[in-house]
N, C-alpha and C positions, 0 to 999 in steps of 0.2 A: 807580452802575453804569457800565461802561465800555461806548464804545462800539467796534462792529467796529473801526472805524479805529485807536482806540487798543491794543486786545488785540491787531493783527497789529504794530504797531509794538513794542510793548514787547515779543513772541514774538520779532519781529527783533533789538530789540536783545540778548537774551537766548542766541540763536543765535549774534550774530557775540561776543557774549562769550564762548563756550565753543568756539566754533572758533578764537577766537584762542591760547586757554592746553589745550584738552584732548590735541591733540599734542604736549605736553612730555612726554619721558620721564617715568616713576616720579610721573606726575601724578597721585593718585588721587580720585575721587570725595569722599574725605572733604575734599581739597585745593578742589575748584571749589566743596561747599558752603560753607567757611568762607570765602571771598572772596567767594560771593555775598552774606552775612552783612555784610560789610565794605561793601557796596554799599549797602546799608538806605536810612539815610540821603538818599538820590535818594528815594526811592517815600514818604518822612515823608508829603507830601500827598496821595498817589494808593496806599494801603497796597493797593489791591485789583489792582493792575496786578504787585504782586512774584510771586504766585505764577504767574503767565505767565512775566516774566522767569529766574524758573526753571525753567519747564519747557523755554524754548529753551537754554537753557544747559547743559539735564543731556540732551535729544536732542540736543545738537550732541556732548558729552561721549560718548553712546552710541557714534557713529558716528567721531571724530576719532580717539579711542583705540585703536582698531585700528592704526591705523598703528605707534605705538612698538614693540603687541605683534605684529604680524610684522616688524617693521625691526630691532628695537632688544631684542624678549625681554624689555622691561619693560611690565607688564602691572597690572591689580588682581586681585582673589584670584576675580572672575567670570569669568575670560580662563585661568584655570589649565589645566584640560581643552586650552583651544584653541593653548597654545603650542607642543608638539610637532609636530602635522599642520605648523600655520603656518610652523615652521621649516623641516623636510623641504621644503616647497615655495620656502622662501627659497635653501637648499643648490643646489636643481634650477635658478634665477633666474625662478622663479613667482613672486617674493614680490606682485606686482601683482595676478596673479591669485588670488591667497588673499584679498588685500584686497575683490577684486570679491565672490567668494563670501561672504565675511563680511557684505558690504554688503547682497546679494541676501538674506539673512536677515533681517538687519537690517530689509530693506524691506519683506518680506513680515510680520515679525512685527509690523510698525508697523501696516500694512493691517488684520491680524487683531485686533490692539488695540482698533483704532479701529471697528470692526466690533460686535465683542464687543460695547464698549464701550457703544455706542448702541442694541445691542440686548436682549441678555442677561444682562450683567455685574449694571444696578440689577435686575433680579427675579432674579438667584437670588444674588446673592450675603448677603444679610441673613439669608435659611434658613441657607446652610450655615455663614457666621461665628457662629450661636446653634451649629451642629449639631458642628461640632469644637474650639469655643473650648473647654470642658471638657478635651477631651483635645491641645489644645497641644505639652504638657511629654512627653507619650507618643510622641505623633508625630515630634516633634523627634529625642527618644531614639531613635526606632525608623530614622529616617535616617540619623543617626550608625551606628546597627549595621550598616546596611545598607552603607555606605562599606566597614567592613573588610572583612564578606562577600563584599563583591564582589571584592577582591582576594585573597582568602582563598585560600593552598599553591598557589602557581603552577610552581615547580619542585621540580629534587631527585631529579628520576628518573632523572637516570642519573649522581649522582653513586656510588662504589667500594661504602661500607660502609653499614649501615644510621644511620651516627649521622650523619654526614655528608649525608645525604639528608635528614634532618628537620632540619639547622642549615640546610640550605639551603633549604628547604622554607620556614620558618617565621621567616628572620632577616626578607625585606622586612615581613610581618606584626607582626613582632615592632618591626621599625620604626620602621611606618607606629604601632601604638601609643606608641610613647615617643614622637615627635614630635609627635603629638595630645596629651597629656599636658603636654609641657615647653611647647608653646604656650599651650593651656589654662592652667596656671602662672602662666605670665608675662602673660598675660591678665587672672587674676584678680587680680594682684599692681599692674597698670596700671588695671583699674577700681575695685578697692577699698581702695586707699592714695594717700595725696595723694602720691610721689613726681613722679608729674606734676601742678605745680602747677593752682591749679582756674584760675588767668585763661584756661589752653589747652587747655578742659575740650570744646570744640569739636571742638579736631583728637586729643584726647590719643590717641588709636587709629592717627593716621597713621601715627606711626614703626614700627611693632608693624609695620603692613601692609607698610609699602616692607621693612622687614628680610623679611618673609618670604617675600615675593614679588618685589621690584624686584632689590634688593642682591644677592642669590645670583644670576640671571641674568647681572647684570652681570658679576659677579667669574667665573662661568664663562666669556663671553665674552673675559676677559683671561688666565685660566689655559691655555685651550684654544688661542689666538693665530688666532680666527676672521677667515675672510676671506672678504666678502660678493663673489659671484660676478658678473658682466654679467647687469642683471636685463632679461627680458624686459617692457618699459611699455605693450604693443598691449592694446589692449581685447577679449579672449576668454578664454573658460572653456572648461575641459571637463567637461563634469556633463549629466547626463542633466535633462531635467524631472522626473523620476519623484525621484530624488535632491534636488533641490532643493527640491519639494514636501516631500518627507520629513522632510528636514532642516528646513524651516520651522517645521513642524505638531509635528516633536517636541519644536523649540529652544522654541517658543512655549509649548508645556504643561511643560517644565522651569522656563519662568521663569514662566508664572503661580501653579505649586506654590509657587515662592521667594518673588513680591510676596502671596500670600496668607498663608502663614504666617508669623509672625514670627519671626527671626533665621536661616529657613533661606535659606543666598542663593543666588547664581544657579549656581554654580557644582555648590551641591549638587542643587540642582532639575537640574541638565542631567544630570546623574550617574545620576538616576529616570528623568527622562525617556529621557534615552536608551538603556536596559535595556530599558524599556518597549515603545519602536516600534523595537528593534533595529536603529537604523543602523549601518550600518557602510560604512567608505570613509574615507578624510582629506576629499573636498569635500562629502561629506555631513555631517560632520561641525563644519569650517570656516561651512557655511550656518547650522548649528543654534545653534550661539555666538553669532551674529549676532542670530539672533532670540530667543533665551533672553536677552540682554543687553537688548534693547526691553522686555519684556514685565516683566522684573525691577527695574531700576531705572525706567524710566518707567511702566511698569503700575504699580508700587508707588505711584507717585507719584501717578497719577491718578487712586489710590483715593482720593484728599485733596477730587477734586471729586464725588463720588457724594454726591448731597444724601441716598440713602436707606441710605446705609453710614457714613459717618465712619469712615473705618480710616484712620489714620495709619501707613503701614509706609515703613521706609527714613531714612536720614540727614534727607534732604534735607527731604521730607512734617512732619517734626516741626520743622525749624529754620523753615518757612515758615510753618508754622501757626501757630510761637510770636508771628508777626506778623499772620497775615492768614487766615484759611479761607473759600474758596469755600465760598456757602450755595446759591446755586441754578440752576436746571434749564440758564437760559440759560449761564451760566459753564462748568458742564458741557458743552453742546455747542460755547461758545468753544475749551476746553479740546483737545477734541479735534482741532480745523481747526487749533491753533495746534501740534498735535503732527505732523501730514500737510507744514506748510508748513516748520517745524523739521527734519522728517525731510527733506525737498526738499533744501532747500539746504545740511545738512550732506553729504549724500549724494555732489552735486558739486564740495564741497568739498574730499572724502575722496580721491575718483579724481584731482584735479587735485594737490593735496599729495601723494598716493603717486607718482605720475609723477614728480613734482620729488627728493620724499627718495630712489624709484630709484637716481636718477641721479647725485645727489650722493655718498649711501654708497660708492656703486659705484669713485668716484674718490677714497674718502677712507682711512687709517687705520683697520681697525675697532677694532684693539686699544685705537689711542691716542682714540678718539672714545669706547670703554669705558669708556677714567678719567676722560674729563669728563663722562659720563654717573654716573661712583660721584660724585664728587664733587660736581655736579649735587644726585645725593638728598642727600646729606649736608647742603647747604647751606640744600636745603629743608627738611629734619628741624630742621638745628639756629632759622631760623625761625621756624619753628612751633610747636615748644617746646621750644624754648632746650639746657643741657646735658644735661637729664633724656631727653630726643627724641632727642638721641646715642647714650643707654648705652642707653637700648630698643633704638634699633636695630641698634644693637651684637651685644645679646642674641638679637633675632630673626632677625638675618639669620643667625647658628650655629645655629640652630632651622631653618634653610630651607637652609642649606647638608646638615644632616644627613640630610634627607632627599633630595640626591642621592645620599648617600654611601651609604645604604639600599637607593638606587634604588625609593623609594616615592611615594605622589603626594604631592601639594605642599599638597592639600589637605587634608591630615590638621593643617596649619596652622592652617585656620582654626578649631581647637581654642581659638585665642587667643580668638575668640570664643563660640563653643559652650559651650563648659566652664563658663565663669564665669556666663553665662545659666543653664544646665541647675541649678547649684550654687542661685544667686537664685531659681530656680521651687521648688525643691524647699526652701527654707528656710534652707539651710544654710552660707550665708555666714559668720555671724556665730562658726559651731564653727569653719569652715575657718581664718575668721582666726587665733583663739584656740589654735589649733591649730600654725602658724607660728609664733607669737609673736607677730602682727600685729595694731594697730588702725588704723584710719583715718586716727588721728590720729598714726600713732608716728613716722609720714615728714614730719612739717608741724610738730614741735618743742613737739605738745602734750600 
């Protein structure tokens, strides 16, 4: 058993290891798990101090990552929602103040985590994981619908003829489906054939992410020939309390939807949620990302310490477990103090680096800081797995470019995911292959 001393050290180290890597560009989460992975080795004698070192590591990740995704437009596919507002405000020279809002999220959702956590979270959450585990596969599906409906014939009214009005009506829908779809595809095509080999069975999903979410950002940034304005670095918001409440309490129950059930992520829980308590506003909105991002990837995470749940949900909760699971009560409430101390010090970590990147943007090339940021992913793709992690994301990033071209949301991407899950619930892998031509083994020479 560890003592205090040791669990705030190793949360520490844990912290400055995800605040040193989580501000790289097109950094994703699946990137800082498989390097914590790579770390093992240190915790050989002390297996029970890893899952601490990653819970600072993936709070520092919550809160670092903001910065590329209003600086830089490169984000993970839970920041999707949050890049537009974020931008707008970078165009104005807000970009600092969108940081702050985001943080204020961030902060509050971490409060309410840690809240929950100690009080409510172990008694109800065991009832209702018996109460909707049956219907999963339904629910998932019923999200998914919910995505198109919600964008569902937004124009067309005032274009000339009647045909014209329905192409126009129903091309971003019509879409936003084909982009769900060819992700989907190329999803199921990435987990259920060895084209990526199994040694980089780890990351094999990164390249998939960065094409569909990093790479188009960027390559917009170079086609458009953006130029980041004199950002305003003083420390103030404008946001009402009433707003920032708001945006807390809805970002926080979008990401507890997503760390609850399994594969829907944060991105799609903020999408419920925030239908739900109707926000509206860019810094209400800005706050809710913040906290929808706590509650999603670290809530998920910190299902891993509830001695009366065992839920493994998220990347991270299962490459830790395959090492180490917290069994009890005291670990649990380390767990928590080590996510409040994590959240601290990313916190001011975040404002002090946004001040800095400010100011340096401000004086640099955006175009040309563009290409080293494409280039950048690419080098991380190639990496990680090798030339097959190229031609993914080769493929994905035309998957995510197509949906600007649409002018659809981006998240109709994470079809890459969704799809091939939804296909594996329902059984149907095995026809889908047969169906291609595909076996598991036809990409691996067997």
């Amino acid at each position: 058993m560890l003592s205090p001393y040791e669990v705030v050290m190793w949360t520490l180290l844990g912290t400055g290891f995800g605040v040193l890597l989580s501000w790289i560009p097109g950094f994703h989460i699946y990137n800082l798990m498989a390097l914590i992975m790579i770390t093992y080795p240190v915790f050989m004698e002390v297996p029970e101090s890893f899952p601490f070192f990653a819970l600072g590591a993936l709070v520092a990740f919550v809160y670092l990552s903001i910065l590329p995704s209003v600086y830089l437009s490169v984000a993970d596919e839970s920041l999707i929602l949050m890049l537009f507002p974020t931008q707008r405000y970078l165009v104005l020279g807000r970009g600092h103040e969108a940081v702050w809002l985001s943080l204020l999220g961030a902060v509050g959702g971490s409060i309410i985590l840690v809240i929950l956590g100690l009080t409510v979270i172990p008694v109800i959450l065991p009832p209702l994981y018996l109460l909707f585990s049956p219907y999963i596969t339904w629910i998932l599906l019923a999200i998914v619908v919910f995505m198109f409906l919600s964008e569902w014939l937004k124009a067309g009214d005032r274009e000339k003829t009647p045909s014209r009005r329905l192409w126009v009506a129903w091309q971003q829908s019509l879409g936003g489906i084909f982009v769900f779809l060819a992700a989907g595809l190329l999803g199921f095509f990435v987990m259920n054939t060895g084209f990526v080999p199994a040694k980089f069975a780890y990351v094999r999903l990164t390249p998939m992410f960065i094409g569909f979410f990093g790479m188009p950002w960027v390559l917009q940034n170079i086609l458009s020939r953006r130029h980041i304005p004199r950002q305003d670095t003083r420390d103030k918001i404008e946001a009402s309390m009433f707003g920032i409440a708001n945006g807390t309490i809805a970002g926080a129950f979008g990401g507890y939807i997503a760390a609850f059930f399994p594969i829907v992520t944060g991105g799609m829980g903020a999408l419920v949620a925030g239908h739900m308590a109707s926000s509206r506003g860019d810094d209400v909105f800005i706050v809710s990302q913040g906290a929808n991002r706590v509650l999603y990837y670290v809530g998920a995470f910190f299902l891993l310490f509830v001695p009366t749940a065992r839920l493994t949900r998220g990347a991270g909760a299962w490459l830790v477990s395959s090492i180490y699971t917290p069994k009890t009560w005291i670990e649990f409430y380390y767990a928590a103090g080590a996510i409040l101390l994590a959240a601290g010090i990313s916190f001011i970590s975040t404002i002090y680096m946004s001040k800095l990147l400010a100011r340096i943007l401000t004086q640099m090339n955006y175009v040309k800081l563009s290409y080293v940021v494409a280039v950048l992913l690419a080098i991380i793709t190639y990496l990680l797995a090798d030339i097959p992690g190229l031609i993914v994301l080769a493929v994905a990033t035309i998957i995510g470019l197509a949906s600007v071209v649409f002018n659809t949301r981006r998240s109709y991407c994470l079809g890459g995911l969704i799809f091939p899950v939804l296909i594996s619930m329902t059984g149907q892998t095995g026809t889908l292959l047969q169906f291609f031509g595909l076996t598991p083994q036809a990409l691996m020479g067997g």
